[in-house]
C-alpha positions in Angstrom: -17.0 -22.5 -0.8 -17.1 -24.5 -3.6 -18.5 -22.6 -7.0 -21.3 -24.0 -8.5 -20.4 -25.0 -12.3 -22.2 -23.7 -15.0 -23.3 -27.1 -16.1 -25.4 -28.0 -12.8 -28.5 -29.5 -14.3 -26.3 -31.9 -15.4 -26.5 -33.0 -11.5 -30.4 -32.3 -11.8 -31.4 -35.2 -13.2 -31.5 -38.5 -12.1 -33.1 -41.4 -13.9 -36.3 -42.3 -12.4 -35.9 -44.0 -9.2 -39.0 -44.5 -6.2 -39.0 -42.5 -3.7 -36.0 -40.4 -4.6 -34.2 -39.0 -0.9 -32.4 -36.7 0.8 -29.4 -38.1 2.8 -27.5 -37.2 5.9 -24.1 -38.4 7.4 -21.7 -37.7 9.7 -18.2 -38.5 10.3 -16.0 -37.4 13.0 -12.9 -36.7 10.4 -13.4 -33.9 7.7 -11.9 -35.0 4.5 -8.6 -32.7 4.3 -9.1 -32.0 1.1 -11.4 -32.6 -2.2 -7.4 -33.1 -4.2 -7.2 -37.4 -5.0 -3.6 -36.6 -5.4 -2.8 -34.4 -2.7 -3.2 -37.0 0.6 -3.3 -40.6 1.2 -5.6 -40.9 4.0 -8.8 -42.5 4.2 -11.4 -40.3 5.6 -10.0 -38.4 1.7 -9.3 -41.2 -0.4 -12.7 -42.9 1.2 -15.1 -40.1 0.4 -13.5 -39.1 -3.0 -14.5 -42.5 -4.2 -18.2 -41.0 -4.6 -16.6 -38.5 -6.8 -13.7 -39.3 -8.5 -13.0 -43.1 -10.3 -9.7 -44.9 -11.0 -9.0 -47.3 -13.9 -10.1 -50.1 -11.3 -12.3 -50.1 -8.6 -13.4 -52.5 -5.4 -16.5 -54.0 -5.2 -19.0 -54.8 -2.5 -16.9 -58.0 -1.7 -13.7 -56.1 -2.0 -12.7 -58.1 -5.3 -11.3 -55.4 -7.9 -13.9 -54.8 -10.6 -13.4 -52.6 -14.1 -14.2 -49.2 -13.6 -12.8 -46.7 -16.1 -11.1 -49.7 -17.2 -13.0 -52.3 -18.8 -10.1 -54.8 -19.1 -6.4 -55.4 -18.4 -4.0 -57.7 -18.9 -0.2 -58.4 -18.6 2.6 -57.3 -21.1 5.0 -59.9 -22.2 6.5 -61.8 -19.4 5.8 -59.4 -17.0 7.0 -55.5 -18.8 3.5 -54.1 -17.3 0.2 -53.8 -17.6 -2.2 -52.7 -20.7 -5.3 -51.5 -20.0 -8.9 -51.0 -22.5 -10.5 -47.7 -21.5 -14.2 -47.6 -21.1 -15.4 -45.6 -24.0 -17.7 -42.6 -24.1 -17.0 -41.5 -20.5 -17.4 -37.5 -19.2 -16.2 -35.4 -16.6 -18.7 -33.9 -14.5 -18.1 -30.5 -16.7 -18.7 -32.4 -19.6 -15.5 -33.0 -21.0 -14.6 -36.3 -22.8 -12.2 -39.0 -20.8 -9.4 -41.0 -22.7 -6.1 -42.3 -22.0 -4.6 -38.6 -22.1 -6.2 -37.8 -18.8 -4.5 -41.3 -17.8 -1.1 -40.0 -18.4 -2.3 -37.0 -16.9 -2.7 -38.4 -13.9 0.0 -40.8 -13.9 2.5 -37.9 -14.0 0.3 -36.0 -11.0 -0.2 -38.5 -8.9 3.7 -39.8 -9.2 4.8 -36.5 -8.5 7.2 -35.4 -6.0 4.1 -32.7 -4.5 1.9 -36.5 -4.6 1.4 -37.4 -0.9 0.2 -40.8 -3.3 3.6 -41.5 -5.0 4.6 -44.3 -3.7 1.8 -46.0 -4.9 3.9 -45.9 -9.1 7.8 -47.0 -7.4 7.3 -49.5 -9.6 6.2 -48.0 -12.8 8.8 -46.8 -15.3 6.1 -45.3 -17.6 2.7 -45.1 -18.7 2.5 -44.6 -22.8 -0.4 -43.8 -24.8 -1.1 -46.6 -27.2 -4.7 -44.7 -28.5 -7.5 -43.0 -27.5 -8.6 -45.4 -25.5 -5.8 -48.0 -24.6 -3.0 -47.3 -22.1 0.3 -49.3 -21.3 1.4 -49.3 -17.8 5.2 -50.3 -17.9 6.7 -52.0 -14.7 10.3 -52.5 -14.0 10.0 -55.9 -12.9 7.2 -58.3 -13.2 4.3 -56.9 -10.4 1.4 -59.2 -10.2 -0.5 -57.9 -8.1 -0.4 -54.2 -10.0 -3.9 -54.0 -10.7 -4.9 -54.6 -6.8 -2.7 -51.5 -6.2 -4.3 -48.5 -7.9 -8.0 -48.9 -6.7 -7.3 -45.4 -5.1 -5.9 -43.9 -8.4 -8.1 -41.3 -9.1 -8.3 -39.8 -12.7 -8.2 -36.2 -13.4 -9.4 -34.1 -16.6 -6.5 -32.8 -17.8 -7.7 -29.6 -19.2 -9.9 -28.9 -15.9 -6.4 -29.0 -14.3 -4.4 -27.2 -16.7 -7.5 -23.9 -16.6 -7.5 -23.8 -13.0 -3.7 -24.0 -12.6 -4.1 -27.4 -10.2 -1.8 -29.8 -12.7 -0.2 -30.6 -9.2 -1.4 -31.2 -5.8 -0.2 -28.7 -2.8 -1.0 -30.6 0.3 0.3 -27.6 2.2 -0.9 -24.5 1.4 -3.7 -26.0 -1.2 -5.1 -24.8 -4.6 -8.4 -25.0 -6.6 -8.6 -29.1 -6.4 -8.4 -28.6 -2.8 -12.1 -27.2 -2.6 -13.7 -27.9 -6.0 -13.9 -31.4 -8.0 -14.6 -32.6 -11.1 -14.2 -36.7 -11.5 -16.3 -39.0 -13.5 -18.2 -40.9 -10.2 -21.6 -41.3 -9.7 -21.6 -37.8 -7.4 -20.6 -34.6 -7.7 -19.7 -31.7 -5.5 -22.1 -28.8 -5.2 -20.9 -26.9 -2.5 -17.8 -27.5 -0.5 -17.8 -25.7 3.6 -14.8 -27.2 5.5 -15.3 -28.3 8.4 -19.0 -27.3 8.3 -20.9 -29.6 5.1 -19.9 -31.2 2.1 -23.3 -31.6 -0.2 -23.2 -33.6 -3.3 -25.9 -34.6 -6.1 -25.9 -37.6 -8.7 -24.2 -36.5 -11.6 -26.4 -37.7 -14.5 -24.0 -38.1 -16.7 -22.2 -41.2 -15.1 -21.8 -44.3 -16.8 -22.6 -46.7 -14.5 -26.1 -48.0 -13.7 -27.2 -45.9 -10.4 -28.9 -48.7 -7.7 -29.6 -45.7 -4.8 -32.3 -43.4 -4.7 -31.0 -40.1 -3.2 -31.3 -36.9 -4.7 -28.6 -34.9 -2.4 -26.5 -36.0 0.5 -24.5 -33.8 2.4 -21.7 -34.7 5.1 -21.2 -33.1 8.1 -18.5 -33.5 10.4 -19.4 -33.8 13.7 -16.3 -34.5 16.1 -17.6 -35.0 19.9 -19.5 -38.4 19.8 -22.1 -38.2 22.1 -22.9 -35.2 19.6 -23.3 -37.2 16.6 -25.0 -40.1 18.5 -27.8 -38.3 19.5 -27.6 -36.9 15.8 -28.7 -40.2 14.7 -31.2 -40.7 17.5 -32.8 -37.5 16.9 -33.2 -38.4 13.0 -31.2 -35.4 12.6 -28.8 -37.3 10.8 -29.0 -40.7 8.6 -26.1 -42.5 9.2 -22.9 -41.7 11.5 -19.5 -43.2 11.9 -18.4 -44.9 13.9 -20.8 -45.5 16.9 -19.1 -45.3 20.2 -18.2 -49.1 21.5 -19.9 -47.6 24.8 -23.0 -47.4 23.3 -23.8 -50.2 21.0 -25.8 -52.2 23.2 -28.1 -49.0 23.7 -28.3 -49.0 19.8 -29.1 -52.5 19.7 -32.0 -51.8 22.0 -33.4 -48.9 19.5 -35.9 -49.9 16.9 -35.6 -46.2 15.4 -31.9 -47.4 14.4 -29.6 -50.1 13.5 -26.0 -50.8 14.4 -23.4 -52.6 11.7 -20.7 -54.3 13.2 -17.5 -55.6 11.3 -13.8 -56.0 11.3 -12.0 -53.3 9.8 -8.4 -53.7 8.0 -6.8 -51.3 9.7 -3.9 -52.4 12.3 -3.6 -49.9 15.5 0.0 -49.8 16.0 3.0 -47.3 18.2 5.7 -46.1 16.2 8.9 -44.7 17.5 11.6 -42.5 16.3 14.0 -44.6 14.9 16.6 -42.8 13.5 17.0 -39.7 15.9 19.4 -39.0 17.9 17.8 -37.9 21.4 14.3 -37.6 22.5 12.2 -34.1 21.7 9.9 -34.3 25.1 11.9 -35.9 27.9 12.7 -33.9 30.9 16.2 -36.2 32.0 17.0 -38.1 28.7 18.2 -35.2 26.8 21.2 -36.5 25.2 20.4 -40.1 23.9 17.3 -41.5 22.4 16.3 -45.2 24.2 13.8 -46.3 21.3 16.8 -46.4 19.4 17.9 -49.5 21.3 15.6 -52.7 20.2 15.5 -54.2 23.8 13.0 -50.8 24.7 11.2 -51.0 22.4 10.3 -55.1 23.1 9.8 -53.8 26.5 7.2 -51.4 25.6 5.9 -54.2 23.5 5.6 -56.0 26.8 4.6 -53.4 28.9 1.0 -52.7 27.2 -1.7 -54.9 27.9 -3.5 -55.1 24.9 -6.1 -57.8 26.2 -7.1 -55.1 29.1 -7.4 -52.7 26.1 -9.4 -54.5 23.8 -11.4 -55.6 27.1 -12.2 -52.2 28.8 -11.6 -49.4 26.3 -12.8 -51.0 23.1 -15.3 -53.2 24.6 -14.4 -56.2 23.4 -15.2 -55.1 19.8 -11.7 -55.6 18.2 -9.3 -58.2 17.8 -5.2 -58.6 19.0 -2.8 -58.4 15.8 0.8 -59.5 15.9 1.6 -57.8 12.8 0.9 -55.2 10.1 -1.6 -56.7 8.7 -4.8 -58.8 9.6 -5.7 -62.1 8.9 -8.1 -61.1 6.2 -5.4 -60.0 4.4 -3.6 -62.2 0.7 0.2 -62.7 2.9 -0.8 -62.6 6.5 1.9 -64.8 8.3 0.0 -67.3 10.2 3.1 -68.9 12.3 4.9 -65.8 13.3 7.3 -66.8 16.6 9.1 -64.6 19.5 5.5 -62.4 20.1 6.2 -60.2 22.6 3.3 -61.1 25.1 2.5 -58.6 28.4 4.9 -59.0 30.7 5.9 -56.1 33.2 8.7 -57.9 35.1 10.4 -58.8 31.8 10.0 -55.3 30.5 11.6 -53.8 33.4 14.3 -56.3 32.7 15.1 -55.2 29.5 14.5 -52.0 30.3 17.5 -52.5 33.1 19.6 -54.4 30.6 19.7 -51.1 28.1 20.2 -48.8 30.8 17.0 -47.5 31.5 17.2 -49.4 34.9 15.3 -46.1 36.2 13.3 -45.6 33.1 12.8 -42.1 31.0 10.3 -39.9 30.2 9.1 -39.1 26.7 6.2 -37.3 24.4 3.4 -39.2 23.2 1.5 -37.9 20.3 -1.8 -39.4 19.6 -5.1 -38.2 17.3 -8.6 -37.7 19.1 -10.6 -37.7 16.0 -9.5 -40.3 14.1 -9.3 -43.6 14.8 -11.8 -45.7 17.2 -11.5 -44.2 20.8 -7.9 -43.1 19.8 -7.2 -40.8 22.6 -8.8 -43.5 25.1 -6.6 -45.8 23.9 -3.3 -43.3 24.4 -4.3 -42.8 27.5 -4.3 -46.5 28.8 -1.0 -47.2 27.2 0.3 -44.3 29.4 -0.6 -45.7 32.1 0.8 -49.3 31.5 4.2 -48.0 30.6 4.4 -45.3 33.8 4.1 -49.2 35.5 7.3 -50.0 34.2 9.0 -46.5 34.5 8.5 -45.2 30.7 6.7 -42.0 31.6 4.8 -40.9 28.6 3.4 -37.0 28.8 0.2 -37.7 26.0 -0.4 -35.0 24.0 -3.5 -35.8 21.8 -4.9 -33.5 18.9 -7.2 -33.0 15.9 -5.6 -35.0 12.9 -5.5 -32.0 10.7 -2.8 -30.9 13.2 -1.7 -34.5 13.6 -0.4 -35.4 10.5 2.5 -32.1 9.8 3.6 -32.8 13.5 4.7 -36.7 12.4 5.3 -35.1 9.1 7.8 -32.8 10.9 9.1 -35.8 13.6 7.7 -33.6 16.4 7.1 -37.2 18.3 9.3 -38.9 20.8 6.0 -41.8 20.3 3.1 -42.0 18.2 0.1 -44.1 17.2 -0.8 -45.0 13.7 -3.4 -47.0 11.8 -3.3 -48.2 8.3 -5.4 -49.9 6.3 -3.4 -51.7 3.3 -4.9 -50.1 -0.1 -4.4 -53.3 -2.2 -5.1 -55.8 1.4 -2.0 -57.2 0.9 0.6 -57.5 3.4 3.4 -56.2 0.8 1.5 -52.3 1.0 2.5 -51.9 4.9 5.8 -53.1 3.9 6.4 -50.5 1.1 4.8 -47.6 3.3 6.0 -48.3 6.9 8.9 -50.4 6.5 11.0 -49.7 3.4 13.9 -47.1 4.1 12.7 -43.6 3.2 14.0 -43.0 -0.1 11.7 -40.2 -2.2 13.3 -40.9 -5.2 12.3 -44.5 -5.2 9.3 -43.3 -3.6 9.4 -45.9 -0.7 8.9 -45.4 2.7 6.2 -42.2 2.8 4.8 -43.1 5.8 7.9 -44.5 7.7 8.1 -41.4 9.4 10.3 -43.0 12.5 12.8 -44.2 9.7 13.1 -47.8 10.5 15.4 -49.5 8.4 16.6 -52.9 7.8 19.0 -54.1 4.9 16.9 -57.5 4.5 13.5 -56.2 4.5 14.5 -53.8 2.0 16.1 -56.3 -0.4 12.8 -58.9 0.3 10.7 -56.2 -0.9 11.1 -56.0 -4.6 11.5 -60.0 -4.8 7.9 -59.8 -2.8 6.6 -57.2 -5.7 7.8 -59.5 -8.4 7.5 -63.2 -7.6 4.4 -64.7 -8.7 5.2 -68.5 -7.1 2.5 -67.7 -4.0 4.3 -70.1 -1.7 7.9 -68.5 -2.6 6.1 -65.2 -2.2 4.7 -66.3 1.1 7.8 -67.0 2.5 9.7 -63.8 1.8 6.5 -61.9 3.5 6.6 -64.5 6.4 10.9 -63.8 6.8 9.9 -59.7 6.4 7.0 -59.7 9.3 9.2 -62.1 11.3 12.5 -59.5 10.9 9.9 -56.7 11.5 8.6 -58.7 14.5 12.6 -59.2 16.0 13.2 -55.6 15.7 10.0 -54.4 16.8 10.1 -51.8 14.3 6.6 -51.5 15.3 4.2 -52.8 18.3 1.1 -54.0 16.3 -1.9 -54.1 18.8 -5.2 -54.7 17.5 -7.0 -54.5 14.6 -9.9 -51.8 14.5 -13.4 -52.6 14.6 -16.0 -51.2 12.5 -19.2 -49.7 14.5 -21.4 -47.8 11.8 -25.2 -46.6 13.0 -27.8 -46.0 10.9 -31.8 -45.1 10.9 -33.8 -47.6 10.4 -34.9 -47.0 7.2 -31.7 -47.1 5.3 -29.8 -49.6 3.7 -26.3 -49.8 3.0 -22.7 -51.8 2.9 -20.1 -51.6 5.2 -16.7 -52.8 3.8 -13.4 -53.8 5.5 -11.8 -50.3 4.2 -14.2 -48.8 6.1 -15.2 -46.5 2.7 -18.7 -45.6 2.5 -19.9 -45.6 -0.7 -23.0 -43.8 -1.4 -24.0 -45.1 -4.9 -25.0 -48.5 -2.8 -27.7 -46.2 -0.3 -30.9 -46.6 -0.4 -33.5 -44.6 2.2 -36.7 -46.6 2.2 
């Protein structure tokens, strides 16, 4: 449990606000951990926004705002980045922010132990100028920099350096893991995984606070029906998401309110790229068929992603061709050679590899993490059995999810991101770069897909600040990514958040929920 600091009527007092309120959500994913630098997941990097701030920020709109920043600008033609700190800042123990807690967490977050470290490949350095001014060097000239660290979190150096945290440890954890102390508009008060999370507005935050609550506290609740009737029951405020089954009966509610969007997130398969045979297959124990391109269109052909987004998701998302959605700055609108459902052409392909009598194989797949994940799985088992790829589903809690891809204990697995900076070069970088950990590419590429070509577009995509010439080499990447089906984009997630009545919020595309913008009337 997390310790209460000595400095807790800081958290007290709020400036005077009407009809100050309590507030209750629940999620179906507790965040892993309370570390900014430890994983790069949403349901963490999502709820640590309430607590922790980066040099830059997104606003309600998306657009990047200043934050602990209060301006930037480029360096020469294109060396980096400098960047005015916002003076007269504190920790939530009180202790003074400046551009030493910067470097800090430049050299924390960039870290080998960083699950967040591919975020700096291109940074050579960050160096102190003053107090309050930091230059960000790049190695080449990066544009669209500034868009990438909205997830940065900034650490108080000394905080780490007294409770022996100046690294993250994803695996076993260490002090950051259950306490926090960040400079956002709420802090922790008592940490119980997998039971609460409470928080209270720190009074010592900067910023102007808009909501009117006086604690909030999150509880994970992972069977849906459970947190729906929750939310019915006004035992809860807010949950997310809202079963697609059940928005209509929502709708129909005047106690409640549903918010419907489109989130960023792409729902995609990924396959194992660069092993050798199959982990899960009972007769193809000596070769590994996802290897071979021509399988993997034919799985691509095999799934019926209309029927998906028709009977499992209830026609609340939309199909995606690629790793990115439409919203997104470098979406390629005139992609060719989609892979469109087809079972008689998959089977051909299938034949024409040598899986004439198909294979079997281990699907892994979350159940408490994305929208009707498991649901999902389980109709894309059944498609492929149609065409002879037998798929044995094995679905699981993503705590347990994560260190089995992590570990390539997958002959198949689903995947959903959401690109940080919502531009199509992030999926690149993560999912489609070769993995190379000193470059600090590829950290989600856990299949290791590889291509020469993407791999030499990507730093001219970093760089080039021409938008059509840039828009080109992301159009030849997605359409090389596309011909290889490194991936078989399906659809991109919707969002489905309920709420009481009486309460007021913003849903944006990232799917964060930001409780500074809550209001209970």
């Amino acid at each position: 449990m997390l310790r209460t600091f000595s400095y807790a009527a800081l958290f007290a007092a709020l400036a005077p606000v009407l009809h100050a309120e309590e507030f209750t959500w629940a999620v179906t994913t507790d965040p892993q951990t309370m570390d900014p630098h430890a994983v790069n997941s949403a349901p963490v990097l999502g709820f640590l926004n309430n607590v922790y701030e980066g040099l830059v920020r997104r606003g309600q709109d998306m657009a990047i705002e200043p934050a602990l920043a209060t301006s930037w600008e480029p360096i020469g033609a294109g060396e980096g980045w400098r960047f005015k700190l916002r003076e007269g800042v504190t920790f939530q123990d009180g202790a003074a922010f400046s551009a030493e807690d910067v470097l800090f967490s430049y050299q924390r977050a960039s870290s080998e132990e960083a699950d967040v470290s591919s975020w700096f490949a291109p940074v050579s350095e960050v160096v102190v100028v003053d107090d309050f001014t930091v230059d960000i060097m790049t190695t080449a000239p990066n544009p669209i920099f500034p868009d990438s660290i909205a997830n940065w979190m900034m650490m108080d150096s000394g905080w780490a350096a007294a409770n022996v945290t100046e690294r993250p440890n994803k695996d076993t954890g260490n002090y950051a893991t259950l306490n926090a102390n960040g400079t956002g508009a709420f802090a922790i008060t008592n940490r119980e995984p997998g039971l609460r999370t409470v928080l209270e507005p720190f009074a010592g935050w900067w910023g102007e606070a808009t909501h009117n609550i006086t604690r909030a506290e999150l509880t994970p609740i992972q069977n849906p029906a459970t947190a729906l009737a929750a939310l019915l029951s006004g035992d809860v405020d807010f949950i997310n998401p809202v079963p697609v089954q059940d928005v209509a009966r929502l709708q129909n509610d005047p106690s409640v309110k549903v918010i419907q969007g489109i989130e960023a997130r792409v729902i995609m398969l990924g396959f194992p790229h660069e092993a050798d045979v199959l982990k899960y297959s009972t007769e193809t124990t000596d070769a590994n068929p996802f290897a071979d391109p021509r399988v993997r269109r034919a799985v691509a052909m095999a799934i019926n992603v209309p029927a998906i987004l028709q009977t499992t998701m209830r026609g609340n998302a939309e199909a995606i061709n690629q790793l990115v959605s439409p919203a997104m700055r470098g979406y390629s609108a005139n992609l060719g050679n989609d892979p469109v459902y087809d079972p008689e052409a998959a089977r051909a392909l299938l034949a024409e590899a040598g899986y004439g009598e198909g294979f079997s194989f281990g699907l892994k797949c979350p159940n408490d993490r994305y929208l009707n994940d498991e649901a999902v799985c389980q109709a894309i088992t059944g498609m492929l059995a149609q065409v002879g790829v037998r798929a044995t589903l094995d679905a699981m809690p993503v705590q347990n999810y994560w260190p089995e891809l992590r570990a390539d204990n997958y002959d198949m697995y689903l995947l959903g991101w959401s690109p940080g900076t919502f531009d199509a070069e992030h999926p690149i970088r993560f999912l489609a770069a070769t993995p190379n950990e000193e470059k600090r590419l590829g950290s989600w590429n856990f299949g290791g897909y590889s291509n020469a070509r993407v791999d030499e577009l990507l730093p001219m995509i970093q760089s080039e600040i021409d938008e059509p010439k840039r828009q080109g080499m992301l159009d030849e990447a997605a359409q090389i990514l596309q011909d290889d089906t490194a991936y078989v984009p399906m659809y991109v997630q919707p969002l489905v958040w309920g709420a009481r009545a009486n309460i007021d919020l913003v849903q944006r595309p990232d799917n964060f929920f930001i409780l500074r913008w809550v209001s209970v009337n």
